[in-house]
PyMOL Python script that loads the backbone (N, CA, C, O; Angstrom):
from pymol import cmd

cmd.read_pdbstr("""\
ATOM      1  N   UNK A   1     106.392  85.597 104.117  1.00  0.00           N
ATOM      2  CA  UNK A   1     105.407  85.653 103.066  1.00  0.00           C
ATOM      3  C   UNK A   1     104.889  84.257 102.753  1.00  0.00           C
ATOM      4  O   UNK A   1     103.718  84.133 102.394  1.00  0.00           O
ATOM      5  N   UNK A   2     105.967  82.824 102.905  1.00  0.00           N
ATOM      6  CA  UNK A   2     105.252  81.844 102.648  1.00  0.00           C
ATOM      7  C   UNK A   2     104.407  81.155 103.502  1.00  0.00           C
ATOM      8  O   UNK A   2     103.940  80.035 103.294  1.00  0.00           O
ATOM      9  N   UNK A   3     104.191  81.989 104.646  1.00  0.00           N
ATOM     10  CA  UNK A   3     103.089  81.054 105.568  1.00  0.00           C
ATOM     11  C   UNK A   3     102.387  81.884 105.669  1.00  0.00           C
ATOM     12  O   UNK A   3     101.945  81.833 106.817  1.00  0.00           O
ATOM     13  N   UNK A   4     101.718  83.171 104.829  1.00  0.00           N
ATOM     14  CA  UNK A   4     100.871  84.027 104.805  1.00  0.00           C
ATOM     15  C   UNK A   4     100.418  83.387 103.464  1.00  0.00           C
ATOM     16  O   UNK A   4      99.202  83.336 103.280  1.00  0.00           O
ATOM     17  N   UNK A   5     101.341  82.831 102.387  1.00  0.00           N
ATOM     18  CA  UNK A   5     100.399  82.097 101.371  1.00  0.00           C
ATOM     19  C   UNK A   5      99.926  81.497 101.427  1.00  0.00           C
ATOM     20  O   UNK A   5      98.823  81.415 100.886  1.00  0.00           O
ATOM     21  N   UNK A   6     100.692  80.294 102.447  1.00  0.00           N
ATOM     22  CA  UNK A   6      99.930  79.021 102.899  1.00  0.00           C
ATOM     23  C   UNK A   6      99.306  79.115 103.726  1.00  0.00           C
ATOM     24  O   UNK A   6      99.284  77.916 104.006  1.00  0.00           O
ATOM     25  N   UNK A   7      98.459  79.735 104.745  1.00  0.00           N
ATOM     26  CA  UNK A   7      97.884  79.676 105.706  1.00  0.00           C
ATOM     27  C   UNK A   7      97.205  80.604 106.330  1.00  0.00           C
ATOM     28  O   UNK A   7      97.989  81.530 106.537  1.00  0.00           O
ATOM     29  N   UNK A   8      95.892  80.919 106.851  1.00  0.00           N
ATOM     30  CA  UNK A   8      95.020  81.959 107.043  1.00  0.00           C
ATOM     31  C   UNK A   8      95.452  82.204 108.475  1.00  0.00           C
ATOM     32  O   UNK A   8      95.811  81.149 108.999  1.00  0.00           O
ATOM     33  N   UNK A   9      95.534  83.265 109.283  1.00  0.00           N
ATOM     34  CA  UNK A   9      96.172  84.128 110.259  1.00  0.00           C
ATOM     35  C   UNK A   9      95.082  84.775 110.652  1.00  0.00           C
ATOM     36  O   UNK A   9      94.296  85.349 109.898  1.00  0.00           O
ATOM     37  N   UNK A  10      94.992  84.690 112.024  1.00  0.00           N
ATOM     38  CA  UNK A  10      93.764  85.856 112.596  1.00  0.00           C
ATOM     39  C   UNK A  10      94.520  87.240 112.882  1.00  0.00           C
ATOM     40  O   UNK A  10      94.086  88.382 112.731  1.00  0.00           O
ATOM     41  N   UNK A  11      95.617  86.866 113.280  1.00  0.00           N
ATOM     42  CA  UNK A  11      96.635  88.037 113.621  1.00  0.00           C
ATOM     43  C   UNK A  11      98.224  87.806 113.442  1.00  0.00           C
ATOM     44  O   UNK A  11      98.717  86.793 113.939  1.00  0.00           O
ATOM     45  N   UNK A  12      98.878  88.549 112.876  1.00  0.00           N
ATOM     46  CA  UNK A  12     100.084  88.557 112.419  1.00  0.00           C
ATOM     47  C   UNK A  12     101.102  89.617 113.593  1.00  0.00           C
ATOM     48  O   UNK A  12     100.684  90.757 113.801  1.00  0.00           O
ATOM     49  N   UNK A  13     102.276  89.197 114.226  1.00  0.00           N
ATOM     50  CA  UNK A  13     102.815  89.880 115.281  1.00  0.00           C
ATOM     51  C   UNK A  13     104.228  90.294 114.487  1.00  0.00           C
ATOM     52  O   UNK A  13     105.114  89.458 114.661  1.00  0.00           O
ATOM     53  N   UNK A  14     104.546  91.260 113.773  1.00  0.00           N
ATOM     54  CA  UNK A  14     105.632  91.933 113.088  1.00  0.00           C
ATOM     55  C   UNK A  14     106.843  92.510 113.403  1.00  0.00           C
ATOM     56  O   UNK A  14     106.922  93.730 113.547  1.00  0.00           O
ATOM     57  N   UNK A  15     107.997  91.632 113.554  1.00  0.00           N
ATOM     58  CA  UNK A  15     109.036  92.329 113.947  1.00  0.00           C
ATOM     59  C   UNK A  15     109.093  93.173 112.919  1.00  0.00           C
ATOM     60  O   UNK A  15     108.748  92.874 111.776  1.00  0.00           O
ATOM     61  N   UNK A  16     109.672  94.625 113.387  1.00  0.00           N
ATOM     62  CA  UNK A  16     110.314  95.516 112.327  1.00  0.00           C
ATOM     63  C   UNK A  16     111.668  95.272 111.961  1.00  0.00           C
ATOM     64  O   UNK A  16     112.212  95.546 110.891  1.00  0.00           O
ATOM     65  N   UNK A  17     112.025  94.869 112.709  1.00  0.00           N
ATOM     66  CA  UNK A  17     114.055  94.611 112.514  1.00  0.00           C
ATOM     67  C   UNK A  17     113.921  93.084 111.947  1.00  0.00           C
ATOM     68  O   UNK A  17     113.566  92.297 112.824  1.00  0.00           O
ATOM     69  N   UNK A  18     114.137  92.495 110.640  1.00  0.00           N
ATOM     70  CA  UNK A  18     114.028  91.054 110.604  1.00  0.00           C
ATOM     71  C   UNK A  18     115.548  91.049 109.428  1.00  0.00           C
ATOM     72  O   UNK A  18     115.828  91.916 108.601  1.00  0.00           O
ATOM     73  N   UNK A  19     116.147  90.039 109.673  1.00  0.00           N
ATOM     74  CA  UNK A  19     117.488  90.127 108.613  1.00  0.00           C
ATOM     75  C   UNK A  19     117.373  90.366 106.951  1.00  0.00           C
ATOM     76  O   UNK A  19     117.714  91.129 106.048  1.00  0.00           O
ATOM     77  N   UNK A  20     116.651  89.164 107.232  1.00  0.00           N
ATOM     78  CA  UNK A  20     116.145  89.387 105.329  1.00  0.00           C
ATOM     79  C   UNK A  20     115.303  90.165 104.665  1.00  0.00           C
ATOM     80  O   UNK A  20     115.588  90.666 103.577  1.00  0.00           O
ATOM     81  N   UNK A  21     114.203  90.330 105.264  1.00  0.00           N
ATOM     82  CA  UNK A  21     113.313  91.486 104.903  1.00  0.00           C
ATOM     83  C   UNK A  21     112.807  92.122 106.256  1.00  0.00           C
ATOM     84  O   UNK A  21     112.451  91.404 107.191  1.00  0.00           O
ATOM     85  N   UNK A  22     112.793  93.324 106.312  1.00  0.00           N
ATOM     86  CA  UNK A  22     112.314  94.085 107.505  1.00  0.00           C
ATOM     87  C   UNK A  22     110.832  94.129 107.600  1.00  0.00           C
ATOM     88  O   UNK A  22     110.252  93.967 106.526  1.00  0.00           O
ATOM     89  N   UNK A  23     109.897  94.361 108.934  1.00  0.00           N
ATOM     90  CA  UNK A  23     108.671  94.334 108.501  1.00  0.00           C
ATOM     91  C   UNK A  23     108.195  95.258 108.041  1.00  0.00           C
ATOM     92  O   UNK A  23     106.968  95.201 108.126  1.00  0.00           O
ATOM     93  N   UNK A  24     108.789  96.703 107.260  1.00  0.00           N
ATOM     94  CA  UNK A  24     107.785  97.160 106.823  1.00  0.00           C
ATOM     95  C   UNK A  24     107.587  96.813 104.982  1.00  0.00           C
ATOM     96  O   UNK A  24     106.665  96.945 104.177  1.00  0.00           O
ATOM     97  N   UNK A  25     108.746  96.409 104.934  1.00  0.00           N
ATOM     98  CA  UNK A  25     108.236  95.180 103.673  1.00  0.00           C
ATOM     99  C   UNK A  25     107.629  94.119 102.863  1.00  0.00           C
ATOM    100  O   UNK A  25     107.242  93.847 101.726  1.00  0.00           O
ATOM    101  N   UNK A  26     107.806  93.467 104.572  1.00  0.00           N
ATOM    102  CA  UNK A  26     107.031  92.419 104.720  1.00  0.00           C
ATOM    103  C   UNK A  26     105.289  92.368 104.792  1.00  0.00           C
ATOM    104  O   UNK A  26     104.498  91.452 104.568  1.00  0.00           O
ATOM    105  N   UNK A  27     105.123  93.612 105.158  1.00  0.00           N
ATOM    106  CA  UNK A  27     104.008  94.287 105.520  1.00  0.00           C
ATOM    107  C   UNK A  27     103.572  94.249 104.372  1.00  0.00           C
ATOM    108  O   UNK A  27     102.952  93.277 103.940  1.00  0.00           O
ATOM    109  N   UNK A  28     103.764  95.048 103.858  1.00  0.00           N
ATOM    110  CA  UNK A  28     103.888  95.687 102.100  1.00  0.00           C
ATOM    111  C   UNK A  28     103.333  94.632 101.250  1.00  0.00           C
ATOM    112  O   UNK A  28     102.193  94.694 100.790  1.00  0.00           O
ATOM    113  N   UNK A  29     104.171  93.632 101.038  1.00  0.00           N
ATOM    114  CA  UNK A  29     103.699  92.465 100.373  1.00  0.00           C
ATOM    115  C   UNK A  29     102.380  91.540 100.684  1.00  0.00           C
ATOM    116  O   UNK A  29     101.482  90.998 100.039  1.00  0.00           O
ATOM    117  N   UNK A  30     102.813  91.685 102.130  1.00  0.00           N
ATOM    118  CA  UNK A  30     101.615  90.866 102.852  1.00  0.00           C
ATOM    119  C   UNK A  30     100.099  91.647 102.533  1.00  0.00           C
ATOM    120  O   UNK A  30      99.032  91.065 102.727  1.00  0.00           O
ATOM    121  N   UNK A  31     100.197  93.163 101.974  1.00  0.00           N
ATOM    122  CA  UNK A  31      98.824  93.851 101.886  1.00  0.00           C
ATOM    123  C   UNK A  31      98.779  93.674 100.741  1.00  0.00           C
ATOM    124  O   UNK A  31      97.605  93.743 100.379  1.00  0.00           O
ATOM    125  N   UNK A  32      99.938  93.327  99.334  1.00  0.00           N
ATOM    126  CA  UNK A  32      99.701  93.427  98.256  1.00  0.00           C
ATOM    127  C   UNK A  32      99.187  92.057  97.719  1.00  0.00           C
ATOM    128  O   UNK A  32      98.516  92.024  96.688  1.00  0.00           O
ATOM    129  N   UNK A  33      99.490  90.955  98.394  1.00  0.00           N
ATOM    130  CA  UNK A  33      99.045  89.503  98.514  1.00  0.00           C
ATOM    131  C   UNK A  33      97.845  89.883  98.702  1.00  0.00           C
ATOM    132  O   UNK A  33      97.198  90.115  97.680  1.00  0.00           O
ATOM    133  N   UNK A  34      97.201  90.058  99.965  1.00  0.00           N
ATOM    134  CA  UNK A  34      95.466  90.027 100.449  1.00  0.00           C
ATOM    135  C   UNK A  34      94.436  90.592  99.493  1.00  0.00           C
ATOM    136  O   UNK A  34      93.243  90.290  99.471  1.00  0.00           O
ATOM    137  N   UNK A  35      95.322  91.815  98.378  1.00  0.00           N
ATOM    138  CA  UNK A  35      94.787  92.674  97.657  1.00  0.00           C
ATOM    139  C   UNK A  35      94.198  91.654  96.325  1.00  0.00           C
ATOM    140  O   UNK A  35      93.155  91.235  95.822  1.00  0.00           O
ATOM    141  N   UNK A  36      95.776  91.607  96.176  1.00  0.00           N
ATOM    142  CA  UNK A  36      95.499  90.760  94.547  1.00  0.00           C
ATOM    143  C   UNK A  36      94.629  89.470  95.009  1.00  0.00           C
ATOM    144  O   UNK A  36      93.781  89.116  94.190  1.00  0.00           O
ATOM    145  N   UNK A  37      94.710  88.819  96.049  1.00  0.00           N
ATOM    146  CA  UNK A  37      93.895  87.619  95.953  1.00  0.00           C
ATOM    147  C   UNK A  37      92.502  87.832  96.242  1.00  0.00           C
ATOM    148  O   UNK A  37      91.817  87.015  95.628  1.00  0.00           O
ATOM    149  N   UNK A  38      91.999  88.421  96.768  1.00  0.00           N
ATOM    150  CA  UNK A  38      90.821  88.884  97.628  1.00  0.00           C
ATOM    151  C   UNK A  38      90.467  88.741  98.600  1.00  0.00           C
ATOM    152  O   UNK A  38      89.292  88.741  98.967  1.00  0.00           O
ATOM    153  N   UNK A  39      91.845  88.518  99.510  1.00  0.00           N
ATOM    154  CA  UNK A  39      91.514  87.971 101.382  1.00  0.00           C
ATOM    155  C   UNK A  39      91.245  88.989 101.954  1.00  0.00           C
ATOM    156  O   UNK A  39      91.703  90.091 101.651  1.00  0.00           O
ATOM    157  N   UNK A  40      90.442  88.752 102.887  1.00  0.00           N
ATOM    158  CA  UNK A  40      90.434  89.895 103.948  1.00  0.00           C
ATOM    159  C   UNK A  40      91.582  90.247 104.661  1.00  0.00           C
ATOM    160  O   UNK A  40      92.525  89.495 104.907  1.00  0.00           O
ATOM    161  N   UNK A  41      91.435  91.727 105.068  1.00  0.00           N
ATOM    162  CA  UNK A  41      93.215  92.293 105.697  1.00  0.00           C
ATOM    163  C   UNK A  41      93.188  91.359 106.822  1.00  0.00           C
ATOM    164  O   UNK A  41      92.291  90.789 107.444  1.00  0.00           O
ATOM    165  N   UNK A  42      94.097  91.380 106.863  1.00  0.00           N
ATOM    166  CA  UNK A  42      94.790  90.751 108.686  1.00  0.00           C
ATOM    167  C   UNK A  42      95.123  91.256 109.306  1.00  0.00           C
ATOM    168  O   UNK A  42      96.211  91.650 108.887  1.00  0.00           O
ATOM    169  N   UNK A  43      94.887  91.730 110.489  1.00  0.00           N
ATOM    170  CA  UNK A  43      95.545  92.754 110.989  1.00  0.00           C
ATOM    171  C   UNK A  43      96.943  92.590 111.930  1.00  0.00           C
ATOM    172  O   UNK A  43      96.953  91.806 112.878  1.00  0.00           O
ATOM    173  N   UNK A  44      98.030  93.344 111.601  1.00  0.00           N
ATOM    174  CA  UNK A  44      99.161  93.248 111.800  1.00  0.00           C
ATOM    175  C   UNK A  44      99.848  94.233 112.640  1.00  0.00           C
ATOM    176  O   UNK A  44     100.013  95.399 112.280  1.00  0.00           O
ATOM    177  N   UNK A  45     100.365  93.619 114.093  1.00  0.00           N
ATOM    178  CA  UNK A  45     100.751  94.364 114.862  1.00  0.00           C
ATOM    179  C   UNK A  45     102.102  94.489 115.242  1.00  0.00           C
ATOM    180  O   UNK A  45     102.557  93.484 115.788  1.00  0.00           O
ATOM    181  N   UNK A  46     103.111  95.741 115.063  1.00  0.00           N
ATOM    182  CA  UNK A  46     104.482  95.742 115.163  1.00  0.00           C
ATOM    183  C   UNK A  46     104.906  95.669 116.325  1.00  0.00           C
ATOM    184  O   UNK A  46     104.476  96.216 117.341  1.00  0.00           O
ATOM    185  N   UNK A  47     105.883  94.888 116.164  1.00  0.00           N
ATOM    186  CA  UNK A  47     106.922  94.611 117.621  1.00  0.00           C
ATOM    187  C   UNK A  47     108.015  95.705 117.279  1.00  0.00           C
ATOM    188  O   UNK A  47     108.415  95.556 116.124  1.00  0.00           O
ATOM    189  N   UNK A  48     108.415  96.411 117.722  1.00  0.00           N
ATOM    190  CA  UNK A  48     109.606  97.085 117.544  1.00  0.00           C
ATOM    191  C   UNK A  48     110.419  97.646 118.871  1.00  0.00           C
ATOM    192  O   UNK A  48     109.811  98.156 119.812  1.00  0.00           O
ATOM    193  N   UNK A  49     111.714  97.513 118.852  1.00  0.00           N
ATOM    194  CA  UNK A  49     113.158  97.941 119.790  1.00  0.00           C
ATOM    195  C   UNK A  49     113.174  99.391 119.700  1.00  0.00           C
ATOM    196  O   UNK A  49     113.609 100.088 120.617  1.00  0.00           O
ATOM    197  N   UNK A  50     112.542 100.027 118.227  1.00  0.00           N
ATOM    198  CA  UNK A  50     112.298 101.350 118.465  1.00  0.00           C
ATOM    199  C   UNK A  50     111.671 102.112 119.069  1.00  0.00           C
ATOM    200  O   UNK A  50     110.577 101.598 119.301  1.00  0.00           O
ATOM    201  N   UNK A  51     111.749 103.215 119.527  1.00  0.00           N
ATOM    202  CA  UNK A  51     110.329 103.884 120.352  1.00  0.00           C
ATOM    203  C   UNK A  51     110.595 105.471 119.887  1.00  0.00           C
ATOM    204  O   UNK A  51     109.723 106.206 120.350  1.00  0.00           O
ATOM    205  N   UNK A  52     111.344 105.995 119.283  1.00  0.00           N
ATOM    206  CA  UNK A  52     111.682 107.322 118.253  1.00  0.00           C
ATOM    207  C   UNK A  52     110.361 107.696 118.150  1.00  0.00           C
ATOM    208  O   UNK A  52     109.340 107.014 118.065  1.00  0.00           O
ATOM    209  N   UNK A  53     110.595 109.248 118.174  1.00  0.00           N
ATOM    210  CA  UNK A  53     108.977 109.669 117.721  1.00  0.00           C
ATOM    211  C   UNK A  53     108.650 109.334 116.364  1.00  0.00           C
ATOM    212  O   UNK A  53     109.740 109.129 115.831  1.00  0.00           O
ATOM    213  N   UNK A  54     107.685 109.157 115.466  1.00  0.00           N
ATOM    214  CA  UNK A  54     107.586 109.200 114.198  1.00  0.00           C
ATOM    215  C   UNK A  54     107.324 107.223 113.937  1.00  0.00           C
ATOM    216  O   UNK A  54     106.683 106.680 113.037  1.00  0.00           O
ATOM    217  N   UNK A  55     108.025 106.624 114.993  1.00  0.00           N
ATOM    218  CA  UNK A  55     107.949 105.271 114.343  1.00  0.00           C
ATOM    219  C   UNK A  55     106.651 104.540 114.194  1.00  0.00           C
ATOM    220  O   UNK A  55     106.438 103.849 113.197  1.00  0.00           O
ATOM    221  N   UNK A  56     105.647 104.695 115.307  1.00  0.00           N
ATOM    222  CA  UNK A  56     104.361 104.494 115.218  1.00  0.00           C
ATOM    223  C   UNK A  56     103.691 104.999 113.899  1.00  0.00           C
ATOM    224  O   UNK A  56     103.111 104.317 113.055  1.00  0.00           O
ATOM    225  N   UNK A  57     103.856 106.069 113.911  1.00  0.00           N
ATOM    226  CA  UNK A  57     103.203 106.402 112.288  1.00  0.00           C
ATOM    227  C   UNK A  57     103.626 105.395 111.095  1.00  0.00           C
ATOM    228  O   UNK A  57     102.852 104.639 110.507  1.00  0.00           O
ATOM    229  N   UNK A  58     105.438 105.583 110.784  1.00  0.00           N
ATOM    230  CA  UNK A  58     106.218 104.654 110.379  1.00  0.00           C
ATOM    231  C   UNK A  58     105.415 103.382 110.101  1.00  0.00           C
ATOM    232  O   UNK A  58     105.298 103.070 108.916  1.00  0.00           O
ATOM    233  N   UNK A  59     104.919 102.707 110.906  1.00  0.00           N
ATOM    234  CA  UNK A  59     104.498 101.377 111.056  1.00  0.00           C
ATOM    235  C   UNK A  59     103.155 101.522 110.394  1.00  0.00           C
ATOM    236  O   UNK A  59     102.955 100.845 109.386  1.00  0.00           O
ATOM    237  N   UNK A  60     102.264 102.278 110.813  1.00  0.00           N
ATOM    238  CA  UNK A  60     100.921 102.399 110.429  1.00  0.00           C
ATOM    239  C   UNK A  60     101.140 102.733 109.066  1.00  0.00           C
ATOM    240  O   UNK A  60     100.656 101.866 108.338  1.00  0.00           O
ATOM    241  N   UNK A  61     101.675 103.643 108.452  1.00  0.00           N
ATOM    242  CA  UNK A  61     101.910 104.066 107.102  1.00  0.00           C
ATOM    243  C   UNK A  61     102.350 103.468 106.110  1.00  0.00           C
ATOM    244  O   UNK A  61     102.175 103.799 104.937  1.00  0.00           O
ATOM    245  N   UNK A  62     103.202 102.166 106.675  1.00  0.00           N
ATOM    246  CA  UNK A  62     103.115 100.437 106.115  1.00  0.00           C
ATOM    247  C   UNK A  62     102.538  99.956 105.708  1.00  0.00           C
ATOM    248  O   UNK A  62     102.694  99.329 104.660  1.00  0.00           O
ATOM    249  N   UNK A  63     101.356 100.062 106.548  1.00  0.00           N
ATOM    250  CA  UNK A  63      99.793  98.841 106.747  1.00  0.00           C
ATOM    251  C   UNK A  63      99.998  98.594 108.065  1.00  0.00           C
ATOM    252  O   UNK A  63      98.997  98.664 108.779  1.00  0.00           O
ATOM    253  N   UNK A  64     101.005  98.332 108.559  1.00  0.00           N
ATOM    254  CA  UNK A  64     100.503  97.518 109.968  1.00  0.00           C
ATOM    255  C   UNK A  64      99.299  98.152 110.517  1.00  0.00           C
ATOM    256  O   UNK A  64      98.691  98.906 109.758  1.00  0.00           O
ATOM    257  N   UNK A  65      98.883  97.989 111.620  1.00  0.00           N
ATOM    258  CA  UNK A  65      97.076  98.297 112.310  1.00  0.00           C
ATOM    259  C   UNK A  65      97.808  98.758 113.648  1.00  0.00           C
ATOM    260  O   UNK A  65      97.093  99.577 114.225  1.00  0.00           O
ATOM    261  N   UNK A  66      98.721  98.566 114.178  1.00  0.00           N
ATOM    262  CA  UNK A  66      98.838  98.535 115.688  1.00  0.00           C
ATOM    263  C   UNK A  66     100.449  98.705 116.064  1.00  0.00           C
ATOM    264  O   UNK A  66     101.294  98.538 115.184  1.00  0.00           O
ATOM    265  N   UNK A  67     100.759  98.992 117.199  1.00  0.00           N
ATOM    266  CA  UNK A  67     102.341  99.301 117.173  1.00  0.00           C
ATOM    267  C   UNK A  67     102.839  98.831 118.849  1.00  0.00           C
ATOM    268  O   UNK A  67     102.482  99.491 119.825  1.00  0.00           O
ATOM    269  N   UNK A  68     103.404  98.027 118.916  1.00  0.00           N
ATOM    270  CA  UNK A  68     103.865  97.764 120.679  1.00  0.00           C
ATOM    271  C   UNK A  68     105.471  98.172 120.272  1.00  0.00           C
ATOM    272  O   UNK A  68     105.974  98.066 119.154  1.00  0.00           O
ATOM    273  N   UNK A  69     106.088  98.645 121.450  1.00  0.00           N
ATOM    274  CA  UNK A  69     107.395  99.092 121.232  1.00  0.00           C
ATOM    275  C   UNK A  69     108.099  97.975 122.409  1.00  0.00           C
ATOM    276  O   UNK A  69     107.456  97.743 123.432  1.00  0.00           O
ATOM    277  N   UNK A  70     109.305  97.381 122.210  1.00  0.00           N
ATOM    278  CA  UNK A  70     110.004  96.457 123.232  1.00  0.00           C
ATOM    279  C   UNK A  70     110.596  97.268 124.312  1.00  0.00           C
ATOM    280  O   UNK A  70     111.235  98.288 124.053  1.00  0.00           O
ATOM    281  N   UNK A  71     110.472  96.998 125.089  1.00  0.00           N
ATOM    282  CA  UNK A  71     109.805  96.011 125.839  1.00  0.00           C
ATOM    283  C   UNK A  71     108.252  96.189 126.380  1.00  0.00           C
ATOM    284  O   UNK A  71     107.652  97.141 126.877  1.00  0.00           O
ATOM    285  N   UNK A  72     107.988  95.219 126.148  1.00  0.00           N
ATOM    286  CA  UNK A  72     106.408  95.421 126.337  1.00  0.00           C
ATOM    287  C   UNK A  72     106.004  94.204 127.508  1.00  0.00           C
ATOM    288  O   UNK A  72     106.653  93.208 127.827  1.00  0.00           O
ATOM    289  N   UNK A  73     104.789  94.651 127.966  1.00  0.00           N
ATOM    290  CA  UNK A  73     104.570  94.010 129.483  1.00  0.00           C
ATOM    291  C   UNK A  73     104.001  92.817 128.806  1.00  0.00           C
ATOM    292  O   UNK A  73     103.646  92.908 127.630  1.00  0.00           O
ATOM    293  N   UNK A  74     103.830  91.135 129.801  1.00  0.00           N
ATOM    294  CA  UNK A  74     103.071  90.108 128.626  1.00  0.00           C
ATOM    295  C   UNK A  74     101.359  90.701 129.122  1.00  0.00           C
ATOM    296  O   UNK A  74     100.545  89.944 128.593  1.00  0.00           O
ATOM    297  N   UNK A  75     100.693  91.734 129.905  1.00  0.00           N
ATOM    298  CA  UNK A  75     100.021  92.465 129.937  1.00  0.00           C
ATOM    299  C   UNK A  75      99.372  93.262 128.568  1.00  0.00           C
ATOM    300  O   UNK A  75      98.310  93.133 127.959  1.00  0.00           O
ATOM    301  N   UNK A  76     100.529  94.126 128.406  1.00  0.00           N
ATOM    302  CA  UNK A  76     100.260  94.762 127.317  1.00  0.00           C
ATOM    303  C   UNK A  76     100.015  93.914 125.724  1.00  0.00           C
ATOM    304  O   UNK A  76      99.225  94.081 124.795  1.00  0.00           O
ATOM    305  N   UNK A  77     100.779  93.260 125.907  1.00  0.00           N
ATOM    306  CA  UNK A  77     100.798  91.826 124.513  1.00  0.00           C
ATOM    307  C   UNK A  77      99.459  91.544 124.585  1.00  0.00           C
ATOM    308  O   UNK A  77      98.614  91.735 123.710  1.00  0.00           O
ATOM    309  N   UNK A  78      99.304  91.046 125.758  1.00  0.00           N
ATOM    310  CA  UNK A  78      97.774  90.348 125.718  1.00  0.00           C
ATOM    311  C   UNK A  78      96.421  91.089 125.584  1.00  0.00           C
ATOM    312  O   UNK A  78      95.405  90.599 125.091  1.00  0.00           O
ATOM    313  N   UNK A  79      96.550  92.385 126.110  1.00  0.00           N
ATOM    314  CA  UNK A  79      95.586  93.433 125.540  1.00  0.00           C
ATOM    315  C   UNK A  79      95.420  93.974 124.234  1.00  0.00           C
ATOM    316  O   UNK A  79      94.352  94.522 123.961  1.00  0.00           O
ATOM    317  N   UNK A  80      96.323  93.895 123.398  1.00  0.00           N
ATOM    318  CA  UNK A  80      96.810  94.104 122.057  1.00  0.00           C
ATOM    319  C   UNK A  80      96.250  93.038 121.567  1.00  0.00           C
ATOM    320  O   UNK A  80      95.312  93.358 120.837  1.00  0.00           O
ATOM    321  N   UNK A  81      96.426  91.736 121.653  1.00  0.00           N
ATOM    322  CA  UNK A  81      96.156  90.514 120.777  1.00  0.00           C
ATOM    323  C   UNK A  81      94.435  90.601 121.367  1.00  0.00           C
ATOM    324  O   UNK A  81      93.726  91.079 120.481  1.00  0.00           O
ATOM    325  N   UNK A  82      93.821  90.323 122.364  1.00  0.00           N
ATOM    326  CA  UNK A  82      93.133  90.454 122.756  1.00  0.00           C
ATOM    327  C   UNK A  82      91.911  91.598 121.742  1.00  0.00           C
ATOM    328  O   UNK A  82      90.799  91.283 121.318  1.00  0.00           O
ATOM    329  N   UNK A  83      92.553  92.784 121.618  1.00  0.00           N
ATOM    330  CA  UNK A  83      91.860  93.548 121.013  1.00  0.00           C
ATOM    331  C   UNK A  83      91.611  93.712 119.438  1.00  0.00           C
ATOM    332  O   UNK A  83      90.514  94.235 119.244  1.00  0.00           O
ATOM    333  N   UNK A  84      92.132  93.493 118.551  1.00  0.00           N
ATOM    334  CA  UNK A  84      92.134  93.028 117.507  1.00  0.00           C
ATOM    335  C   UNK A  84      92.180  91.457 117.208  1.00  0.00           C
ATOM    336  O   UNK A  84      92.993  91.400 116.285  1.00  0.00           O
ATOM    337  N   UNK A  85      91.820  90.342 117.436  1.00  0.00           N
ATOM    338  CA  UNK A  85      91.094  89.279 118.187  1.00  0.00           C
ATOM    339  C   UNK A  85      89.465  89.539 117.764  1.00  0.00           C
ATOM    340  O   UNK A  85      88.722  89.176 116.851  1.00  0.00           O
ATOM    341  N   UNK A  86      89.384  90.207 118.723  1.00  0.00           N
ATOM    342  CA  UNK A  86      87.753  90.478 119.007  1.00  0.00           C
ATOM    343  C   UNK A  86      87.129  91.692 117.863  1.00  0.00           C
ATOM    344  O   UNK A  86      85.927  91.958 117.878  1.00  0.00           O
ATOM    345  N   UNK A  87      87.896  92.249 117.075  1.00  0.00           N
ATOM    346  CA  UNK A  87      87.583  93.017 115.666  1.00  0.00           C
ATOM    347  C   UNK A  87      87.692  91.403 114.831  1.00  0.00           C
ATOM    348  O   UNK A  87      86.710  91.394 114.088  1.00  0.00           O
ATOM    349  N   UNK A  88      88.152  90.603 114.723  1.00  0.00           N
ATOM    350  CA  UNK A  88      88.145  89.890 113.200  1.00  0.00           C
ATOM    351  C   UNK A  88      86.474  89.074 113.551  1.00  0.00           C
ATOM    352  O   UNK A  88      85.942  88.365 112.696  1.00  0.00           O
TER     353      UNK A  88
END
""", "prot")
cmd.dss("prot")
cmd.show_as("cartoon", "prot")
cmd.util.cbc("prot")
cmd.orient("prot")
């Protein structure tokens, strides 16, 4: 959260599993920050070890925008960043 205060992000890459706060918390805050201040969203794409049905939604129903599951090709990474990239 403190380098989302301090610093403007074209794209944010979201672990879901993080020790201290998980990302769909992190998420959470990060949309309630952009809200109250008046930034534009960022769009935020989950990294996750999960691949369970339901977790993609999971993520989207957060805020995140986008969902890669691990392991992911540096292919697929780059089509992902690539594509929301070219939306901001």
């Amino acid at each position: 959260m403190e380098a989302v205060r301090n610093g403007s992000y074209d794209l944010v890459l979201m672990d879901c599993m993080m020790p201290i706060m998980d990302g769909y918390q992190a998420t959470a805050e990060i949309r309630a920050y952009e809200q109250a201040q008046g930034r534009p969203r960022t769009p935020i794409v989950a990294l996750t070890a999960s691949a369970i049905e339901g977790d993609r939604q999971r993520c989207l129903d957060a805020g995140m925008d986008d969902y890669l599951s691990k392991p992911f090709t540096q292919v697929g990474l780059m089509n992902t960043v690539e594509k929301w990239l070219h939306k901001t």
